[in-house]
Backbone as CSV, one residue per row, in Angstrom:
resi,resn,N_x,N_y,N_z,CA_x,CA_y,CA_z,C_x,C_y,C_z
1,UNK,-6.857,52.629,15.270,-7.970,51.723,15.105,-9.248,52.541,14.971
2,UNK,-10.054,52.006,14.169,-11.412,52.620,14.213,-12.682,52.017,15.012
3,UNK,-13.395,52.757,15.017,-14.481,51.767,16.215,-15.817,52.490,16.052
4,UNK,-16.729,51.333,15.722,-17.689,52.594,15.733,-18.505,52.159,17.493
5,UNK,-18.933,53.283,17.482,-19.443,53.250,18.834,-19.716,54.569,19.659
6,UNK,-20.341,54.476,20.758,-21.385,55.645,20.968,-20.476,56.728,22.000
7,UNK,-20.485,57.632,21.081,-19.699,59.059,21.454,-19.456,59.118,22.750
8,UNK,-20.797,59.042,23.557,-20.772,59.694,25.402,-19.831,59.072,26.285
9,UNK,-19.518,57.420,25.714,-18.507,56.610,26.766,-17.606,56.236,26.225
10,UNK,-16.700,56.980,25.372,-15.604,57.299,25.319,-14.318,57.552,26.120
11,UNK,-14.661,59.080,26.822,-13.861,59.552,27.556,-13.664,58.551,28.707
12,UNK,-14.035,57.642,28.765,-13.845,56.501,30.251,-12.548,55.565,29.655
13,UNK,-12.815,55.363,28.591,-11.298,54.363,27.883,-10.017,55.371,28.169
14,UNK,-9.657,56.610,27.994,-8.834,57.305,27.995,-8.060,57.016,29.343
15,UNK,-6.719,56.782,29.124,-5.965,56.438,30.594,-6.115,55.230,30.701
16,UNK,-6.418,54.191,30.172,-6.133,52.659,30.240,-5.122,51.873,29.142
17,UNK,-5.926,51.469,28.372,-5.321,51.017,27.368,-5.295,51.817,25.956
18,UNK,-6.041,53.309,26.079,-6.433,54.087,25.274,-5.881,55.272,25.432
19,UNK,-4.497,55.653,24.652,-4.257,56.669,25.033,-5.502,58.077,24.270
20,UNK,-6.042,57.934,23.568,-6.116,59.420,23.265,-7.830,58.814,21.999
21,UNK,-9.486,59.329,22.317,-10.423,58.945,21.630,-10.639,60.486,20.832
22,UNK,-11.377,60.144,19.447,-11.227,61.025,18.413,-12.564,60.775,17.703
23,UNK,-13.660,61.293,18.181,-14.858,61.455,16.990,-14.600,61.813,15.717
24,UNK,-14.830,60.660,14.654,-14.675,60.658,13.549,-15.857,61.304,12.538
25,UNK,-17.182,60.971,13.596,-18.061,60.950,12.647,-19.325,60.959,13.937
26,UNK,-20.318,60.668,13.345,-21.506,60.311,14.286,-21.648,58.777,14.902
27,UNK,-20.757,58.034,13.664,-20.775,56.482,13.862,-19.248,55.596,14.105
28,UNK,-18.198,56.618,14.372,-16.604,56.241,13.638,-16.103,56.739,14.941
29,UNK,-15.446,56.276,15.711,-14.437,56.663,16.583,-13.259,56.115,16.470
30,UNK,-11.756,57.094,16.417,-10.254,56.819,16.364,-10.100,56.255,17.666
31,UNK,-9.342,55.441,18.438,-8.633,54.779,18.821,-7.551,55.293,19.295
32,UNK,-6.328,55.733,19.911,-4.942,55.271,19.592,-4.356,54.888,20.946
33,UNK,-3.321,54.360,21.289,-2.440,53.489,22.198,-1.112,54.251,22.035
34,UNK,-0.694,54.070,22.818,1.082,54.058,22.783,1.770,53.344,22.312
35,UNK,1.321,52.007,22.388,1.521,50.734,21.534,1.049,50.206,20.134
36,UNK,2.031,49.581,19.520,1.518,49.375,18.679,0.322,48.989,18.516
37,UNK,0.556,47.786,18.926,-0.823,46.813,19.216,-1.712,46.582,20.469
38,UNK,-1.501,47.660,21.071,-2.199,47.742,21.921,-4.048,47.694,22.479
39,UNK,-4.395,48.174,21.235,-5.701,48.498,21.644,-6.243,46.946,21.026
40,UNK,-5.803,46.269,19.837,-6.005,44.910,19.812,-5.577,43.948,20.879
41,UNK,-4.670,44.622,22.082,-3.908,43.582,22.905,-5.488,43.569,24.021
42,UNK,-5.514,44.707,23.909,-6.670,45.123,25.385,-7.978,44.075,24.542
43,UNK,-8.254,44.317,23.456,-9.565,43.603,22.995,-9.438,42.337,22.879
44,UNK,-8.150,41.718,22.715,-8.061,40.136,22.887,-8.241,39.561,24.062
45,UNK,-7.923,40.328,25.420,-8.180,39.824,26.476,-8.758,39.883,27.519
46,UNK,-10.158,41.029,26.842,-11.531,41.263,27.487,-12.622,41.604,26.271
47,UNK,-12.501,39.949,25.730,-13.644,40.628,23.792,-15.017,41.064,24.763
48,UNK,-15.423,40.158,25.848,-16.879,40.557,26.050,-17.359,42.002,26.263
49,UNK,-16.103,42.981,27.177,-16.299,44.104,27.741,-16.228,44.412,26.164
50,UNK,-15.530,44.750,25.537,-15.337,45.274,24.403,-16.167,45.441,23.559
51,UNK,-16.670,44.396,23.046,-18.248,43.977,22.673,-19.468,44.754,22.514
52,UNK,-19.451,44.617,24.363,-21.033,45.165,24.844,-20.725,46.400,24.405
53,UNK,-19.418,47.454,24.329,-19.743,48.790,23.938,-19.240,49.093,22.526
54,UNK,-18.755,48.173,22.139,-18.818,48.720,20.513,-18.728,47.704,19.024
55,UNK,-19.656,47.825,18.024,-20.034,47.215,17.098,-18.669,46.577,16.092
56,UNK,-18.177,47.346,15.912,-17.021,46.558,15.543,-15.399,47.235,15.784
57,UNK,-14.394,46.247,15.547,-12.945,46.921,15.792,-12.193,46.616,13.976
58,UNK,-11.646,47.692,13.745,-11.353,47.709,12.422,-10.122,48.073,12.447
59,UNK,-8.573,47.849,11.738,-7.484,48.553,12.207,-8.025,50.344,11.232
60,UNK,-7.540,51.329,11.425,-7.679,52.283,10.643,-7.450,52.310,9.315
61,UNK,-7.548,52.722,8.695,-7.050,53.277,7.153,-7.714,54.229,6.781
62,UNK,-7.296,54.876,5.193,-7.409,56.054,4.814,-8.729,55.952,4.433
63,UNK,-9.533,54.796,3.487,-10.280,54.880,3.431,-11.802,54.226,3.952
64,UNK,-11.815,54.560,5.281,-13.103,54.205,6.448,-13.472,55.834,6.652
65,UNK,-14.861,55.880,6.011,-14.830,57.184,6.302,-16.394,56.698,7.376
66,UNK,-16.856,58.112,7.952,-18.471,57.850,8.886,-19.351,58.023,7.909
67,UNK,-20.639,56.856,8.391,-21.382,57.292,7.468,-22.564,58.541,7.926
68,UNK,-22.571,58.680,9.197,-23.301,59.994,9.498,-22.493,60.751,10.337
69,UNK,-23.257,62.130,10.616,-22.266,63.101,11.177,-23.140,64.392,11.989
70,UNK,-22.576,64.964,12.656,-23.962,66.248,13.718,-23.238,67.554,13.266
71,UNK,-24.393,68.037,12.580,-24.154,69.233,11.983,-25.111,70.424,12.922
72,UNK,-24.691,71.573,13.200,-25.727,72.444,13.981,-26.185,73.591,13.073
73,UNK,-27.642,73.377,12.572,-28.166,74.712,11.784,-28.699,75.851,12.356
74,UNK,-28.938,76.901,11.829,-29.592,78.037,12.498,-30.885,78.017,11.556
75,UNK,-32.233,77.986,12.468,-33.768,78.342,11.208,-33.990,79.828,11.944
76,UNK,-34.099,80.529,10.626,-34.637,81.917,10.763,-36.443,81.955,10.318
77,UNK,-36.824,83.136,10.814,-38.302,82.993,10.746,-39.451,82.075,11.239
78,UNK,-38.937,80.998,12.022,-40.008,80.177,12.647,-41.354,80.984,13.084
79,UNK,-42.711,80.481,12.440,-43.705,80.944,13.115,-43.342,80.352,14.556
80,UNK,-44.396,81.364,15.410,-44.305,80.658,16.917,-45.389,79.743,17.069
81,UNK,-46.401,79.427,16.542,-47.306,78.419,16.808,-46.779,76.372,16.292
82,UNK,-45.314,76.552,16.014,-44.734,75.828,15.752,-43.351,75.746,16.033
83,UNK,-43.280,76.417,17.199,-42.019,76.869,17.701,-42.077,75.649,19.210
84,UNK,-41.583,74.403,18.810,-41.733,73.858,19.551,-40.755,72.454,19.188
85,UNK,-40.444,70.956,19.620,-39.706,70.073,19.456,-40.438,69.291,18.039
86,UNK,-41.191,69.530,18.025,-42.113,68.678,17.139,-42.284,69.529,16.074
87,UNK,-42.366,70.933,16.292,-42.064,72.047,15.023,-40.831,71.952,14.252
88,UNK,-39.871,71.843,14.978,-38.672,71.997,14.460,-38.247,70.127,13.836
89,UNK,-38.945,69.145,14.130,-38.460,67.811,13.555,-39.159,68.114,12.448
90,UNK,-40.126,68.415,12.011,-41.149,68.725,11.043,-40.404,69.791,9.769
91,UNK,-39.578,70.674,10.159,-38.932,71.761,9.649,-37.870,70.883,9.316
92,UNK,-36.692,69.867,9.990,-35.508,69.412,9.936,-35.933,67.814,8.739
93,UNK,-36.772,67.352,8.999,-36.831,65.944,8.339,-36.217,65.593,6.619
94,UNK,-36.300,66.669,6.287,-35.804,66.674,4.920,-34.231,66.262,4.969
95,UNK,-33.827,67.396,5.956,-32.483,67.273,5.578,-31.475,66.056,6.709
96,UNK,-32.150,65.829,7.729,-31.883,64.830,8.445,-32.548,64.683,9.984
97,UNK,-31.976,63.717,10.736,-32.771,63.765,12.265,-32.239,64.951,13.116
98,UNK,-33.392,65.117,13.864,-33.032,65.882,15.048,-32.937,65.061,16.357
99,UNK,-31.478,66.187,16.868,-30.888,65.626,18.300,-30.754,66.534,19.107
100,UNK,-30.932,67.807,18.913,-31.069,68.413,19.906,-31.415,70.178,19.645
101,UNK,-31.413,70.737,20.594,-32.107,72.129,20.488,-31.310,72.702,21.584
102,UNK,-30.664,73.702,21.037,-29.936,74.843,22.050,-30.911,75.508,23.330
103,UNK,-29.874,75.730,24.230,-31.064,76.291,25.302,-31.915,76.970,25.238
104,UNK,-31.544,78.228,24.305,-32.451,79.776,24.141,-33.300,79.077,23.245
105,UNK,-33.273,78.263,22.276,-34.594,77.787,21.771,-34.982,76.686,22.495
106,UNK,-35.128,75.672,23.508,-35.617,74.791,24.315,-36.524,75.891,24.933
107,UNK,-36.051,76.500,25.834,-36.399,77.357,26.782,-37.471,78.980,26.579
108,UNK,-37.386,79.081,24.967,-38.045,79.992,24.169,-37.843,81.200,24.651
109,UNK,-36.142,81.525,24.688,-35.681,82.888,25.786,-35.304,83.728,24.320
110,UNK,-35.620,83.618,23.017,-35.084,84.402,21.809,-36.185,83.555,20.827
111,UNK,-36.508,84.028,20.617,-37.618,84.205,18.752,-37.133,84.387,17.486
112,UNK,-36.192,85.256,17.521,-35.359,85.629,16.268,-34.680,84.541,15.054
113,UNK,-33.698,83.271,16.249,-33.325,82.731,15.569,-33.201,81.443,16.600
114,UNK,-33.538,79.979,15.336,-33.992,78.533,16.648,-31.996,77.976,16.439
115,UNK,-31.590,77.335,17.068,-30.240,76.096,16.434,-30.698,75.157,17.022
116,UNK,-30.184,73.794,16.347,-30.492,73.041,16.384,-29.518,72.072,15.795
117,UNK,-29.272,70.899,16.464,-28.170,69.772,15.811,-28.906,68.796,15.137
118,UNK,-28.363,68.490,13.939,-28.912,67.877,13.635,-28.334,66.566,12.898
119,UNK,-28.606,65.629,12.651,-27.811,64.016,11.820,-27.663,63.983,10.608
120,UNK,-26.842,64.125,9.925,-27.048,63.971,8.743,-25.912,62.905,7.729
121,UNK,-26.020,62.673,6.503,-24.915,61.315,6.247,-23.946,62.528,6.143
122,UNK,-22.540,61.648,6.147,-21.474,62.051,6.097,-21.360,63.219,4.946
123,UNK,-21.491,62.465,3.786,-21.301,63.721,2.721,-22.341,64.865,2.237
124,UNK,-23.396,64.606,3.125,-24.325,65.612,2.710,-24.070,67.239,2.981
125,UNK,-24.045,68.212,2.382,-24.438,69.677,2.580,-25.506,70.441,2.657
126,UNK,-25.960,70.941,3.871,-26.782,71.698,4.052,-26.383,72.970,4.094
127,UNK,-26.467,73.893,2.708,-26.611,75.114,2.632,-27.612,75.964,2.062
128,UNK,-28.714,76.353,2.369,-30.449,76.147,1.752,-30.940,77.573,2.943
129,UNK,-31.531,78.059,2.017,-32.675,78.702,2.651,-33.996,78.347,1.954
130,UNK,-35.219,78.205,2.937,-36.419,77.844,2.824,-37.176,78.709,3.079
């Protein structure tokens, strides 16, 4: 089954009616049961819980793909007067959102080189120097 729904509370379904969760994407999570019909058995007879944590239940197929996805870049050369969260959304916006910043660049323990995760649609490629 596919599901879209939010990555972090996942791992809590695992060991119930869920044997085994699978990030598909940024927006797509796999499903699977031991049972056939299992994970539709569990959603028929708690839709509300089900609901509140995820947007829709779809059976799988080949073609449901995600439509976004977290890619982690490396920026070389950052001035430092822009070496900051708001530097780096400013640097990233082109190619998609920013979600997060590795420690050594949060923490500004290395200059050399920033990473950074970032959102982008499913089929996009970021391979670019600027």
């Amino acid at each position: 089954m596919a599901i879209d729904a939010e990555p972090d509370n996942l791992k809590k379904l695992e060991g119930s009616f869920v044997d085994q969760t699978t990030p598909l994407g940024l927006d797509l999570i796999l499903l699977t049961s031991p049972d056939k019909d299992g994970i539709s058995t569990a959603y028929e007879s708690n839709k509300t819980w089900w609901e509140r944590w995820f947007s829709t239940l779809t059976p799988w197929r080949p073609n449901i793909l995600p439509k976004r996805r977290r890619i982690w870049v490396r920026l070389f050369g950052v001035p430092l007067h822009i070496w900051s969260w708001e530097g780096f959304k400013k640097i990233i916006w082109r190619y998609g959102k920013l979600l997060y910043l590795d420690p050594e660049t949060s923490e500004q323990s290395r200059f050399d080189v920033a990473r950074a995760q970032i959102e982008v649609s499913y089929l996009e490629m970021v391979d670019e120097e600027i």
